[in-house]
N, C-alpha and C positions, 0 to 999 in steps of 0.2 A: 442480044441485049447489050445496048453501050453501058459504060459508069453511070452515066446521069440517069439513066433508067435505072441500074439496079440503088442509086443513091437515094432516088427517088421512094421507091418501094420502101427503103429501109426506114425511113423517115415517117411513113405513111404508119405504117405497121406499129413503130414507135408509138406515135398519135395514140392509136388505137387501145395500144396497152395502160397510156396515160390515165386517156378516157375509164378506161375499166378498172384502174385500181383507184383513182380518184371518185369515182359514184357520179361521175359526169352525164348525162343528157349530150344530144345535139347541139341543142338551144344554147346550154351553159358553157356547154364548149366552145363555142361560137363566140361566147362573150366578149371569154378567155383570148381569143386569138381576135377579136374585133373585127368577125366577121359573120353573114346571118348564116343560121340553121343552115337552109339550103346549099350553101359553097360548101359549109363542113358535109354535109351528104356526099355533095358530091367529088368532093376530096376523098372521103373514107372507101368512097364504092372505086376510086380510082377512074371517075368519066371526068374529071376534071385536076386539070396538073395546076397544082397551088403558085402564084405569083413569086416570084423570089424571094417579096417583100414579106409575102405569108410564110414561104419557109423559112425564113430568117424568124421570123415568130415562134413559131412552131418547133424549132429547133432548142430558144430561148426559154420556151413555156417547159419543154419536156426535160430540160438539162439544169431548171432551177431547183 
């Protein structure tokens, strides 16, 4: 596993704990990063690796 893969994870995982102490949904999480339900799925299940632009988001959402 390179850095950007395990960078990758760490960031994901992040998300995830956002999501769950915030009382977040998919949908509203989705909102939150300005993007639909479905990317955030498949972001969270790890089939799909977020945009730069998304993780620069994501990183923003989770660290305010």
């Amino acid at each position: 596993m390179c850095n950007n893969d395990y960078e990758q994870l760490d960031l994901i995982d992040k998300l995830k704990v956002y999501q769950t102490l915030n009382g977040l949904n998919q949908t509203l999480l989705g909102e939150k990063l300005e993007v639909s339900q479905p990317v955030i799925s498949r972001v969270l299940k790890r089939t799909h690796k977020p945009s730069f632009e998304l993780q620069q988001r994501i990183h923003k959402l989770i660290n305010d």
